[in-house]
C-alpha positions in Angstrom: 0.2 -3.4 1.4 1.8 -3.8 -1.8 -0.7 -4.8 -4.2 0.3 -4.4 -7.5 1.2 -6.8 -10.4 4.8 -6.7 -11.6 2.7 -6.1 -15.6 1.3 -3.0 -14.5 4.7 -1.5 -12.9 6.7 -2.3 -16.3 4.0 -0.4 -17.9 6.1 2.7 -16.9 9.5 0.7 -17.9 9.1 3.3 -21.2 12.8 3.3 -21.5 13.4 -0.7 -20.0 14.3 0.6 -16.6 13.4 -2.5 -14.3 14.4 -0.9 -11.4 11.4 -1.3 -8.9 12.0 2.3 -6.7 12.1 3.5 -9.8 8.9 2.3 -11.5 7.4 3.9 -8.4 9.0 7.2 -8.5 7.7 7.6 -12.0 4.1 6.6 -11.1 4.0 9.4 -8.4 5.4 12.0 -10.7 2.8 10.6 -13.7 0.0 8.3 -12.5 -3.3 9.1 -10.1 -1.7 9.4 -6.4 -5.3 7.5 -5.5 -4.2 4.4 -7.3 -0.5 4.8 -6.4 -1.7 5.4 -2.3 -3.7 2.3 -2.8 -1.0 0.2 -4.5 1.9 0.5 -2.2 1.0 2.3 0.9 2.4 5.3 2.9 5.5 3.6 4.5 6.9 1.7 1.1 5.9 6.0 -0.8 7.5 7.6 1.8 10.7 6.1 1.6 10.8 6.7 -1.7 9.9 10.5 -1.7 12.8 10.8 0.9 15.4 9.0 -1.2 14.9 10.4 -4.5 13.3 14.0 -3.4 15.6 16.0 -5.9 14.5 14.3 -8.6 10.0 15.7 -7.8 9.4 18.7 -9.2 8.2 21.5 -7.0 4.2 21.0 -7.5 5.1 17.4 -7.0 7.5 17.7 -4.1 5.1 19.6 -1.9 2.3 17.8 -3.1 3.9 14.3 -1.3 5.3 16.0 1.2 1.8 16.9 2.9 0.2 13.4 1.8 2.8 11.6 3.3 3.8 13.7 6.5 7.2 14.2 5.6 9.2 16.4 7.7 11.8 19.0 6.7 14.3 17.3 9.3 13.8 13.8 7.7 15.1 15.1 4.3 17.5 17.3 6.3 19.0 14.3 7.7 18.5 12.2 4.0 20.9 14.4 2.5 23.5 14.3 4.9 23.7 11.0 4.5 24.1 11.0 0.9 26.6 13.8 1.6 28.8 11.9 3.6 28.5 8.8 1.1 29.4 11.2 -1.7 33.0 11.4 0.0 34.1 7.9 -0.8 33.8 9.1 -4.8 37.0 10.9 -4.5 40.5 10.5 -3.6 41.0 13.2 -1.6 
């Protein structure tokens, strides 16, 4: 559903970030949800929101929560995997 020209996501590269997720992640936080709904689609957003939820800000956070369905046990289970991935950082 992805309909968006590679031009218009580097429009939000403000610092040269290239990274595509986060391109995207900035437009929700910044850009007309309309416009960003229409561009990529619940599915590709919802990932997304799950992956890099910490970094939403509470008006933000609830905000796609509810437009994308999101359910407290999908981010439940979202951080516990990047809990137990955290463990391979140290040498315990």
């Amino acid at each position: 559903m992805e309909k968006i020209s590679r031009e218009k996501e580097l429009s939000w590269a403000w610092d040269k970030a290239e990274d595509r997720d986060t391109l995207i992640l900035r437009r929700m936080l910044y850009d007309n949800p309309k416009e960003v709904l229409k561009d990529y689609g619940v599915e590709k957003l919802k990932k997304i929101f799950i992956e890099k939820y910490r970094q939403f800000d509470k008006r933000n956070r609830n905000f796609w929560k509810l437009i994308l369905k999101v359910k407290d046990d999908e981010l439940e289970q979202s951080a516990e995997r990047s809990l137990r991935g955290s463990d391979r950082l140290w040498n315990y």
